[in-house]
N, C-alpha and C positions, 0 to 999 in steps of 0.2 A: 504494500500500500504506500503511496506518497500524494502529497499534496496535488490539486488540478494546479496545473501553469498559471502561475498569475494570481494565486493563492500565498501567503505567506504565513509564517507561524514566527508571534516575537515571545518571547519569554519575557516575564517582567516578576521577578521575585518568585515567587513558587506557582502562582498564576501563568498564564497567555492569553494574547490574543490572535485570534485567525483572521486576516484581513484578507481579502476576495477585492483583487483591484481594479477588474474589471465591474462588478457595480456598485463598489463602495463600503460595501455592508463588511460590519465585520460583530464578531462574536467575541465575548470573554469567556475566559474558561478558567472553572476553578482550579485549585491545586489536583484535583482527584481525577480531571477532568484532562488536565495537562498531561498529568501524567501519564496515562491511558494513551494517549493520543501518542507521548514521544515512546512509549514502547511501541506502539503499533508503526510508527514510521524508523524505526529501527528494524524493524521483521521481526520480530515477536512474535506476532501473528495474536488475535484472540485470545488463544491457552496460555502462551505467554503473557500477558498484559494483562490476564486474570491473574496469575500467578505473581507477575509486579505490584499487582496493584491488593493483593493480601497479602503480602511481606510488608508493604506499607500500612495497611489498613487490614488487622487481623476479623475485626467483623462485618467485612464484606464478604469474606465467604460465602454464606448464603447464596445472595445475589449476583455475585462477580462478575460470572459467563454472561448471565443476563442482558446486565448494566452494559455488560462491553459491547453486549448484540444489538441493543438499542441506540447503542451514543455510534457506532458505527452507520446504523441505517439512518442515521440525525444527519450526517456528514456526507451521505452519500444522498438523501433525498435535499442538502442544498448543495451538492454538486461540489465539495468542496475538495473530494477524494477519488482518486483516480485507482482503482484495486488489479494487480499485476494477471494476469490470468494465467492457466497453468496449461498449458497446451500439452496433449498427450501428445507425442513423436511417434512418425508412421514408423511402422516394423517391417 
């Protein structure tokens, strides 16, 4: 996963903001929120970035997988994420 072109991610203390420069809008994001996002743009992937994100926050557990399944389709329904595909290779 990495950001759409044109998309930027700034940190600002444990916070970010995702700024979309083609139409201005931009989002904050909380610490929990940030964080999630720079495991997923590391390749983490989901299982990872649940796993980030309950080393930091032991009772997210529960909900982790979830939360990450949700804040992704949040990112991808405002276009903000571009996700790698996995092409099977002819045999």
């Amino acid at each position: 996963m990495s950001l759409r072109p044109g998309v930027t991610l700034t940190p600002i203390d444990e916070v970010a903001v995702l700024l979309d420069e083609h139409t201005g809008h931009y989002r904050q994001l909380n610490a929990t929120a940030a964080l999630v996002l720079r495991s997923l743009l590391a390749g983490h992937g989901p299982d990872g970035a649940a796993r980030d994100l309950v080393r930091m926050h032991p009772g997210a557990t529960p909900t982790a997988e979830a939360d990450i399944a949700a804040f992704v389709a949040q990112l991808r329904a405002a276009n903000l994420i571009v996700e790698a595909v996995d092409w099977e290779q002819p045999r």
